[in-house]
C-alpha positions as CSV (number, residue, x, y, z in Angstrom):
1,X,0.0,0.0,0.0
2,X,2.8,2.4,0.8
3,X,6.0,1.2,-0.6
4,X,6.9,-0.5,-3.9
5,X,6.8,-3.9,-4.5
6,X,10.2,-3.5,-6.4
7,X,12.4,-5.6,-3.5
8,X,10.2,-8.2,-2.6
9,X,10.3,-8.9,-6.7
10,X,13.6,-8.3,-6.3
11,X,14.3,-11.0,-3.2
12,X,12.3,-13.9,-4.5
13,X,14.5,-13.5,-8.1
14,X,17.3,-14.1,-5.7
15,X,18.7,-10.7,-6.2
16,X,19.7,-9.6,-2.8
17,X,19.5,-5.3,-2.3
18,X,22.1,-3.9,0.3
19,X,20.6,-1.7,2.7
20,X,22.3,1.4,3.8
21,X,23.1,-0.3,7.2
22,X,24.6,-3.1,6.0
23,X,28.1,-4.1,7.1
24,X,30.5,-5.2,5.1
25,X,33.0,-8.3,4.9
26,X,35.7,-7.8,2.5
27,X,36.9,-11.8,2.0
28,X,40.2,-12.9,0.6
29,X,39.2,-17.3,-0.2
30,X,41.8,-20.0,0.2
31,X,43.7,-20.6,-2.5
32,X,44.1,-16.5,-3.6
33,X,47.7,-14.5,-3.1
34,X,48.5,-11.4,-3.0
35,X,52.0,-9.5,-2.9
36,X,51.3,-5.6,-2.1
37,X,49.8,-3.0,0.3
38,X,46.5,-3.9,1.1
39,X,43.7,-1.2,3.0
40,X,40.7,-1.8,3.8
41,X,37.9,0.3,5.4
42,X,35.5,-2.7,7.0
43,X,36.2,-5.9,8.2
44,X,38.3,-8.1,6.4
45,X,38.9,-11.9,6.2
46,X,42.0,-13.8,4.8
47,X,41.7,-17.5,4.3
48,X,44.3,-17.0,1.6
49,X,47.8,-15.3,2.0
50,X,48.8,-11.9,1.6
51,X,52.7,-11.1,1.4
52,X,53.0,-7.5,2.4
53,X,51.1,-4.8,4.3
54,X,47.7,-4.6,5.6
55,X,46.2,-1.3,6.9
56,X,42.2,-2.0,8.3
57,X,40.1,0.3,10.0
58,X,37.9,-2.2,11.1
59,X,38.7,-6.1,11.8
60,X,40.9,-8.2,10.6
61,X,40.0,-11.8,10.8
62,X,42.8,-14.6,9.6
63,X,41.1,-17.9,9.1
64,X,42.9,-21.3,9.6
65,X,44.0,-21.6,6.2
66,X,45.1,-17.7,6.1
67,X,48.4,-16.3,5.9
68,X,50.1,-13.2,6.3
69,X,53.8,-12.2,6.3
70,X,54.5,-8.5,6.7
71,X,52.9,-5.9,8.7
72,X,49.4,-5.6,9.5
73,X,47.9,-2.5,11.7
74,X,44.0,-2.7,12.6
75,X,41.4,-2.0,15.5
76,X,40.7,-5.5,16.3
77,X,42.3,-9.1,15.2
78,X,41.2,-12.5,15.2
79,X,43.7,-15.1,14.3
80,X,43.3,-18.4,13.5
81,X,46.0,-19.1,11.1
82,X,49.0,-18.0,10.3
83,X,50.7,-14.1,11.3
84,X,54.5,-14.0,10.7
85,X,55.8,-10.0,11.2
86,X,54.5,-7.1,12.6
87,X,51.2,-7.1,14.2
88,X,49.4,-3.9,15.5
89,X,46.0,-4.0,17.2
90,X,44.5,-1.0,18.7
91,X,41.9,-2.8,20.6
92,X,41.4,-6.4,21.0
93,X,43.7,-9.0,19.9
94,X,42.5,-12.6,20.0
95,X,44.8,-15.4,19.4
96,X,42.5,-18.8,18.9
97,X,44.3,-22.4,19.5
98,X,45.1,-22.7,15.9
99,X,47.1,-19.5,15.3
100,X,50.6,-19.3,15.0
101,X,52.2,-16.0,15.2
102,X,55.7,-14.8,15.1
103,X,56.7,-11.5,15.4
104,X,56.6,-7.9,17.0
105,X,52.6,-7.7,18.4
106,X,51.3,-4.8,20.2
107,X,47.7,-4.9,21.1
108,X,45.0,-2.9,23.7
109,X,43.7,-6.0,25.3
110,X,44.8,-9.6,24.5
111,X,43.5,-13.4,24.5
112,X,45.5,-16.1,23.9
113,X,43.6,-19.6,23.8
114,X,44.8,-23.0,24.8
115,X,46.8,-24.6,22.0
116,X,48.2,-21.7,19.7
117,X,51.3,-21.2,19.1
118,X,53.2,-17.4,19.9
119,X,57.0,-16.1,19.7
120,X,58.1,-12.8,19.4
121,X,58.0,-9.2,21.3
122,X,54.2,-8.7,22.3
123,X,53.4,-5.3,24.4
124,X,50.5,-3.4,25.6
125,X,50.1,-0.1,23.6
126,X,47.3,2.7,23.3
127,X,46.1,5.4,21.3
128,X,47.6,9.2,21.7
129,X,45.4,11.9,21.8
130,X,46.2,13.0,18.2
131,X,45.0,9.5,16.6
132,X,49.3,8.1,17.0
133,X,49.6,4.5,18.0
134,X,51.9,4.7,20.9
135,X,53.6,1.7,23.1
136,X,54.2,1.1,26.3
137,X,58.2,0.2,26.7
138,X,57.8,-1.3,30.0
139,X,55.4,-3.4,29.3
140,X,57.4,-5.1,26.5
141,X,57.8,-9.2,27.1
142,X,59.7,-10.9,25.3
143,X,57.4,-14.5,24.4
144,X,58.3,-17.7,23.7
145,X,55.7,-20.6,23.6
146,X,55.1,-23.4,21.7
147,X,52.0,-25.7,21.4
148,X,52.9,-27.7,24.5
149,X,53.7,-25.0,26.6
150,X,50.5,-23.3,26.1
151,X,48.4,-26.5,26.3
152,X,50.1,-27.2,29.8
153,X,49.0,-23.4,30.8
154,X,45.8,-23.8,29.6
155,X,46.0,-20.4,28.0
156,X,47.1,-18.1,31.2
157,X,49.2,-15.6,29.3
158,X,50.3,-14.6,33.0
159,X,52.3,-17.8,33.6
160,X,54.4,-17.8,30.4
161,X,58.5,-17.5,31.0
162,X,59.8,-14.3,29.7
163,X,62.6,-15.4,27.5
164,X,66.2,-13.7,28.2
């Protein structure tokens, strides 16, 4: 009576209309590469692997067949794969128990889970007031961890040896 019949038409031809408050997944598939700078506005996912840099202003997800080596810098991080380089979270960085990351991490807040895999630098930084990324120097730890040490800690970050 009031609207159009235009996207129910529209919906059972299987055409599917995006509404203006939709959110977006950007999605790299297993199987793809790519060698470059990558940005990215919304939320991404790699299931594939991406050799270079990756700039999100939104989440960056890396599923269990995903890999990245080079830097990555986003608001929030999910890894399940692979992360080999530099690793910047402003937020909330979850490791899940099949990630394997190597590197220099710096994240808000962090969750490791039973079973993954971390080595590398990994320390607590924040946001400046002009927008900056800024790290904390004395919270730098130096990590070292491999699947049977975290599976005997049952993912308490706390307990982990700081290597020399």
């Amino acid at each position: 009576m009031f609207g159009s019949n235009k996207n129910k038409d529209a919906a059972k031809a299987g055409i599917i209309i995006p509404s203006a408050s939709s959110h977006s997944l950007n999605s790299l598939v297993q199987g793809t590469s790519i060698e470059g700078k990558v940005k990215a506005t919304n939320d991404i996912r790699v299931d594939g692997n991406i050799k270079g840099d990756l700039f999100c202003d939104a989440k960056v997800i890396i599923g269990p067949t995903g890999l990245i080596e080079g830097t990555v810098k986003c608001q929030n991080a999910v890894i399940e794969g692979r992360m080999d380089g530099i690793l910047v979270v402003t937020e909330l960085l979850n490791i899940r128990e099949t990630a394997k990351v190597t590197g220099e991490v710096t994240y808000g807040k962090l969750i490791v889970q039973s079973g993954a895999v971390i080595s590398g630098s990994y320390k607590v930084g924040g946001e400046s007031a002009n927008g900056s990324y800024k790290s904390s120097s004395s919270d730098v730890k130096k990590v070292v961890a491999t699947e049977s040490d975290t599976k005997a800690f049952s993912g308490k970050v706390g307990e982990f040896a700081e290597a020399n």
